[in-house]
C-alpha positions, 0 to 999 in steps of 0.5 A, spaced: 500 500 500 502 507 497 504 511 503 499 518 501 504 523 499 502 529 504 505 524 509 511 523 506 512 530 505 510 531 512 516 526 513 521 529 509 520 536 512 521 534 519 527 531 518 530 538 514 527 541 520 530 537 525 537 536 521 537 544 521 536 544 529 541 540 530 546 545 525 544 550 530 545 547 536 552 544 534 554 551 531 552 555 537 553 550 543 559 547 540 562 553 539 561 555 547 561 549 552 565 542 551 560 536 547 559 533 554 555 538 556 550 539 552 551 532 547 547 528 552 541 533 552 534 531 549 534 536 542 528 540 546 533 542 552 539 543 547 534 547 543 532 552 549 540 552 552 542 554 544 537 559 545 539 562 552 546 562 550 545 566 543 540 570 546 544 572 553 550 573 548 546 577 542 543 582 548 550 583 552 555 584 545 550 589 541 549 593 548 556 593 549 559 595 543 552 600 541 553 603 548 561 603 547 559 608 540 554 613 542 557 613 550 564 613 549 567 613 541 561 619 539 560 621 546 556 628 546 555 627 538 549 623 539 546 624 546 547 630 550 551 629 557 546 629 561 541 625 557 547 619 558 544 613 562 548 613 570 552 606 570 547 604 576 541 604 570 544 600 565 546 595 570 538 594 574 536 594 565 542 588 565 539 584 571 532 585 569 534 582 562 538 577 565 532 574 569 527 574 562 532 571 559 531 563 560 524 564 559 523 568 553 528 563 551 522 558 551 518 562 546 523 560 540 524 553 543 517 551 544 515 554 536 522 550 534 519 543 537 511 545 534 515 546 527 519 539 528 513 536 529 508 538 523 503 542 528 505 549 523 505 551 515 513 553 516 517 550 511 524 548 511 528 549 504 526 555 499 526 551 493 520 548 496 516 554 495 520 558 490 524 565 491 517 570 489 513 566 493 518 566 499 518 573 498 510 574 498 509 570 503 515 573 508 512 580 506 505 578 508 508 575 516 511 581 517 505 585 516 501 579 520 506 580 526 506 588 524 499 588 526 499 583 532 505 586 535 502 592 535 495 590 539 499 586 543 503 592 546 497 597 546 493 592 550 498 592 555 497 599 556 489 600 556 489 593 560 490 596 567 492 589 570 497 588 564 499 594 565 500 594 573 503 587 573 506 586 567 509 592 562 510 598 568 516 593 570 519 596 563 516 603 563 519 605 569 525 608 564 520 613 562 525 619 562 531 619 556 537 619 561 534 611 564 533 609 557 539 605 554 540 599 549 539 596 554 533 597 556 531 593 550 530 586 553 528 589 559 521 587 560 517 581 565 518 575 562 511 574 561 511 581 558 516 579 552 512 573 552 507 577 550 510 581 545 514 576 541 508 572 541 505 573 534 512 571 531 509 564 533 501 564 532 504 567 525 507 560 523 501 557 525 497 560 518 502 563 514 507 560 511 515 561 512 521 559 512 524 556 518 530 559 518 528 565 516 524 565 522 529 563 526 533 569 524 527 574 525 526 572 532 534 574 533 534 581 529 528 582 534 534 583 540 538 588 536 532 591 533 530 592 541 537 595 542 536 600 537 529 603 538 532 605 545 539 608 544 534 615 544 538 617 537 532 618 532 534 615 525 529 619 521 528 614 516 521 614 513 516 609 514 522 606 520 519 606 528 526 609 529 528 611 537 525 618 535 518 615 536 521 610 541 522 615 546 516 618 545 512 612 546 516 612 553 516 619 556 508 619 554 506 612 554 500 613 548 503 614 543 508 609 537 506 602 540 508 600 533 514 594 531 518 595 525 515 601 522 510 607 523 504 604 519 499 602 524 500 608 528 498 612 523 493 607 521 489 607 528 490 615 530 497 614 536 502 616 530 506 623 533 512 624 530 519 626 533 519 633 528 512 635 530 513 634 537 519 639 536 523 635 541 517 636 547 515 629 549 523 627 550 
């Protein structure tokens, strides 16, 4: 009897999506701890330490080397001196960071374990789609968790328990002296949870490339790093830190992702160049 194709296709993706994990985890573990280590461990518990590890090392080395460039190399070209974060501010945003960490770690890794498996529509290699096909479907992700991101953040400022027990551990950096590149992952694990969320409920009815996703979920750590940094990068339709800090000093306003359109979409866009500088 013929085993019905969708089932071995099915069988053929899982094991390019498990043959890709294990690269992974062979890259980043390999690269950082002695095989006996992490060798013996079940690929779900090597998939989240890989995870942790790059996530801890993605957060620490683009906070540095960021904080390095406009703190030091360019210091007073970019911020103000008196807009420069205390050492003291930078290192509470580490530790509360550093303590998320394990837990925003599991996002990706239970999203990998449910990819491997079949439950989503990823699919493992570009030739499975086709480059336009690939591009249409990445360009319609992106809109997706554009919008989920978008909804997820204003929900929690207008749901005041969300608020309260969740996001308010983020927004204590309300003024641009307490903000940092480092402030980026410096959320309640939950809070991030949340926040990443629709990068995962996204491979749930769209179509993506697995390795694509996985890439996108890291550029979320340097994208954080970046929208907190306060130096406004004017480049249009970009949610640079121009319109980041504003969200922070008036908690209404630019709750957007990657870019000002749904902002400007739902009526919360204000714009650094309008604001002249007042919301900071």
């Amino acid at each position: 009897m013929m085993e019905d194709p969708t089932t071995l296709l099915n069988s053929e993706y899982s094991r390019l999506f498990g043959e890709d994990t294990d690269l992974y985890n062979r890259i980043v573990l390999g690269a950082l701890l002695p095989h006996s280590v992490w060798g013996p461990l079940p690929r779900f518990l090597q998939t989240w330490l890989r995870n942790y590890l790059g996530g801890v090392l993605l957060y620490l080395l683009s906070g540095l080397l960021w904080c390095f460039y406009i703190y030091y190399w360019k210091r007073n070209v970019h911020v103000p001196k008196d807009a420069i974060p205390s050492q003291r501010a930078m290192l509470l945003q580490i530790s509360v960071a550093m303590k998320a960490m394990p837990w925003y770690s599991l996002l990706p890794t239970v999203s990998e374990y449910l990819v491997e498996t079949g439950w989503t529509k990823c699919y493992p290699r570009l030739y499975n789609v086709g480059w336009l096909a690939y591009l249409v479907y990445l360009a319609i992700y992106l809109i997706i968790v554009e919008f989920g991101i978008y909804w997820m953040h204003r929900e929690l400022h207008d749901i005041k328990p969300l608020y309260k027990y969740l996001h308010a551990t983020h927004h204590i950096y309300n003024k641009q002296n307490t903000l940092s590149p480092f402030a980026g992952l410096a959320f309640h694990p939950l809070d991030g949870i949340l926040q990443a969320l629709p990068h995962s409920l996204c491979l749930f009815f769209m179509p993506i490339h697995f390795t694509t996703h996985l890439a996108l979920i890291f550029i979320e750590g340097v994208w954080t790093a970046n929208i907190h940094d306060c130096i406004h990068g004017k480049l249009w339709p970009v949610m640079g830190a121009g319109y980041h800090t504003i969200h922070h000093t008036t908690y209404r306003h630019n709750y957007g992702h990657y870019t000002i359109w749904m902002d400007w979409m739902f009526g919360t866009l204000r714009d650094p160049e309008e604001d002249g500088g007042k919301a900071m």
